[in-house]
C-alpha positions as a Markdown table, in Angstrom:
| # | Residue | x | y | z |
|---|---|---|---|---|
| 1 | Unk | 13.5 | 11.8 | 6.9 |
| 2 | Unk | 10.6 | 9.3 | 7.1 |
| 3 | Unk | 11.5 | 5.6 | 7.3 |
| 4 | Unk | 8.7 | 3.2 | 6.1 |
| 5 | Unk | 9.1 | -0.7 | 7.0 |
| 6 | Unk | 6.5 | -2.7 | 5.1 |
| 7 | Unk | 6.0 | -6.5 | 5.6 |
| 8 | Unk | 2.8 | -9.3 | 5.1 |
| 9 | Unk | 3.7 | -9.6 | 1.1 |
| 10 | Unk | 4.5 | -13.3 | 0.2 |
| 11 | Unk | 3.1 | -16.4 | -2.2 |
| 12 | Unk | -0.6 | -16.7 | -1.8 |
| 13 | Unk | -3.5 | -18.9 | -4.3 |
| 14 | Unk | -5.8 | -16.8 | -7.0 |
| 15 | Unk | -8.4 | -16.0 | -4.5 |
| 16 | Unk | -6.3 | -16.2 | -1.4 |
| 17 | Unk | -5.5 | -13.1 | 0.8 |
| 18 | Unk | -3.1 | -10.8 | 2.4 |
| 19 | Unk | -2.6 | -8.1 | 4.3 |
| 20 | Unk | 0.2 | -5.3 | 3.9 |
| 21 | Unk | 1.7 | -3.3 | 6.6 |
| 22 | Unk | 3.6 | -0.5 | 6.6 |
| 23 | Unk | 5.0 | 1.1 | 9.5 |
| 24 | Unk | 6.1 | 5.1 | 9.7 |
| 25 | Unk | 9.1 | 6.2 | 11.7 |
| 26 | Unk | 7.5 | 9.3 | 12.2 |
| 27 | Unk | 3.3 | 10.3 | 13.2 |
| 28 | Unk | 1.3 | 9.5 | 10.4 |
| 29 | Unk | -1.6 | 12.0 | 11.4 |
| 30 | Unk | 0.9 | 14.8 | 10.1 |
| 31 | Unk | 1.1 | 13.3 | 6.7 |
| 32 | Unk | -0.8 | 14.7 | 3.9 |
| 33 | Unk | -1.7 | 11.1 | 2.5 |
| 34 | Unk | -0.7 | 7.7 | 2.7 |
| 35 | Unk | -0.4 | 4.8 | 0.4 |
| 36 | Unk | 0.1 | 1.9 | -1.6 |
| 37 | Unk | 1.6 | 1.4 | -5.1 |
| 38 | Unk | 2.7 | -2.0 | -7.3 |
| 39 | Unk | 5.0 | -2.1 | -10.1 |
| 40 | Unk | 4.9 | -5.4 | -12.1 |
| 41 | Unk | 7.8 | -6.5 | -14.2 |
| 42 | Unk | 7.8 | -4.6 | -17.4 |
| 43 | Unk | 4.9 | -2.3 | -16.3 |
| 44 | Unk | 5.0 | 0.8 | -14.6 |
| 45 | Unk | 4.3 | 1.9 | -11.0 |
| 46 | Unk | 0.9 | 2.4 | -10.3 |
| 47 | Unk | -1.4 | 3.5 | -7.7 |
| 48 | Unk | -3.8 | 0.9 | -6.1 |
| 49 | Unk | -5.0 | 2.6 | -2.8 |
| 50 | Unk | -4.2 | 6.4 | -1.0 |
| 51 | Unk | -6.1 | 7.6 | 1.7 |
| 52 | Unk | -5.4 | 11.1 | 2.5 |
| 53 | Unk | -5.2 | 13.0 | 6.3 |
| 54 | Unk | -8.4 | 13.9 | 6.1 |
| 55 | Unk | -10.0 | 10.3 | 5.5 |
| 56 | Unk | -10.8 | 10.0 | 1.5 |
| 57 | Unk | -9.7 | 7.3 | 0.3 |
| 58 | Unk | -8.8 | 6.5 | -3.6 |
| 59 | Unk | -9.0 | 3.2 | -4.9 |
| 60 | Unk | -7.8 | 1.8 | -8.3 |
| 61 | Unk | -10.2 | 0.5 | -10.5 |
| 62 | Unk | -8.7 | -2.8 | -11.0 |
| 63 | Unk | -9.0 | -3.5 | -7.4 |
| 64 | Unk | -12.0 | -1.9 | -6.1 |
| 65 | Unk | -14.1 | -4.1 | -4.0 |
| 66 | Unk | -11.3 | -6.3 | -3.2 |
| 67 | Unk | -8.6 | -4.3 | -1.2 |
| 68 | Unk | -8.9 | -1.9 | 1.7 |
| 69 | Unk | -6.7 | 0.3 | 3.2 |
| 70 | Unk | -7.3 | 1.4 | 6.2 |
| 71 | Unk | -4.5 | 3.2 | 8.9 |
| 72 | Unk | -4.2 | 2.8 | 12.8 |
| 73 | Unk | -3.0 | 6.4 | 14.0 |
| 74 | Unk | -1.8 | 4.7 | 17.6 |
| 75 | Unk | 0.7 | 2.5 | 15.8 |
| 76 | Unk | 1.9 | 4.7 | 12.7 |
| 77 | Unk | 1.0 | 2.3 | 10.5 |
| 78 | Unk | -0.9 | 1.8 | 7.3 |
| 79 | Unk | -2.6 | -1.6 | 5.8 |
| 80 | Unk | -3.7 | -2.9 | 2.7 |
| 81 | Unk | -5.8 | -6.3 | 3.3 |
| 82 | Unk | -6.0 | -8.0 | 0.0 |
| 83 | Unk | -8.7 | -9.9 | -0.9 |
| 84 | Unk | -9.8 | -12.5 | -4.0 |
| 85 | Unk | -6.2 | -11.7 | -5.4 |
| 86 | Unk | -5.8 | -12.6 | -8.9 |
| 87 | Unk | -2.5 | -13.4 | -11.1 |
| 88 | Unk | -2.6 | -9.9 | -12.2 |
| 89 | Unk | -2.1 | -8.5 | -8.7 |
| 90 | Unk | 1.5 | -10.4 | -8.2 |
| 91 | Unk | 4.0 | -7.3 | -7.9 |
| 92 | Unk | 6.1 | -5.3 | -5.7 |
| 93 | Unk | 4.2 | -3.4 | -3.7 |
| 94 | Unk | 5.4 | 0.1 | -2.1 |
| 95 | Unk | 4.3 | 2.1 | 0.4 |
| 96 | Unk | 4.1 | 5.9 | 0.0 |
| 97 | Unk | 3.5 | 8.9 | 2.2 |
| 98 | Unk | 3.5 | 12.4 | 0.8 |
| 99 | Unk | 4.0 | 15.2 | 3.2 |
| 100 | Unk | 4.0 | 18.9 | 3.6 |
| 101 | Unk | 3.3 | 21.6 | 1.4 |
| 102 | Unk | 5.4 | 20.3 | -1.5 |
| 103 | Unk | 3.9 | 16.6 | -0.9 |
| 104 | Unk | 7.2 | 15.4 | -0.6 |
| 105 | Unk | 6.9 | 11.5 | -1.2 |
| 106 | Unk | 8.6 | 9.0 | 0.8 |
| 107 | Unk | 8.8 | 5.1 | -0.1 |
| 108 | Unk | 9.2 | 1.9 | 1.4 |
| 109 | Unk | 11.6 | -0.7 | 0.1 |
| 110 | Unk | 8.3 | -3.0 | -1.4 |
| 111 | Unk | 7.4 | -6.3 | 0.1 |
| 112 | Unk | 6.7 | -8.8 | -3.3 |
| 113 | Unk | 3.6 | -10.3 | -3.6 |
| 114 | Unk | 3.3 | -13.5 | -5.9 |
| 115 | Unk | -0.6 | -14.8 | -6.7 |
| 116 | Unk | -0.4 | -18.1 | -8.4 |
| 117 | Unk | -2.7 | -20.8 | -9.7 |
């Protein structure tokens, strides 16, 4: 079993910006990929940023140029620092990690993040 803790969602101003954390109970350099997913209300889960063991990283179109995720191997942890956020990014946002030959995925409880005007 993996546990992942996330934390650094909250309220922030169109154009503000945050940074996401999410913290493995296990090394992260054994896991396939790592990353980040939002679910809006009424919408579906989506993928907005993976980065896999081997460094490529994935980004979703709708925030390319304005997140990046980026991992620190020493702490287990993974980030996503958020940047010019707009309405349309307020969601719950998950971590994920998928892992061994079956990329088993593993998910963090979400940390809600709320852009407003």
């Amino acid at each position: 079993q993996v546990q992942l803790v996330e934390s650094g969602g909250g309220w922030v101003q169109t154009g503000g910006s945050l940074r996401l954390s999410c913290a493995a109970s296990q090394n992260i350099s054994s896991f396939n990929n790592m990353g980040w997913y939002r679910q809006a209300p009424g919408k579906q889960r989506e993928l907005v940023a993976r980065i896999t063991r081997g460094g490529v990283i994935d980004y979703a179109e709708a925030v390319k140029g304005r997140f990046t995720i980026s991992r620190d191997s020493a702490k287990n942890t993974v980030y996503l620092q958020m940047n010019s956020l707009k309405l349309e990014d307020t969601a719950v946002y998950y971590c994920n990690v998928r892992i061994g030959p079956t990329l088993r995925p593993y998910w963090g409880q979400g940390t809600q993040v709320t852009v407003s005007s």
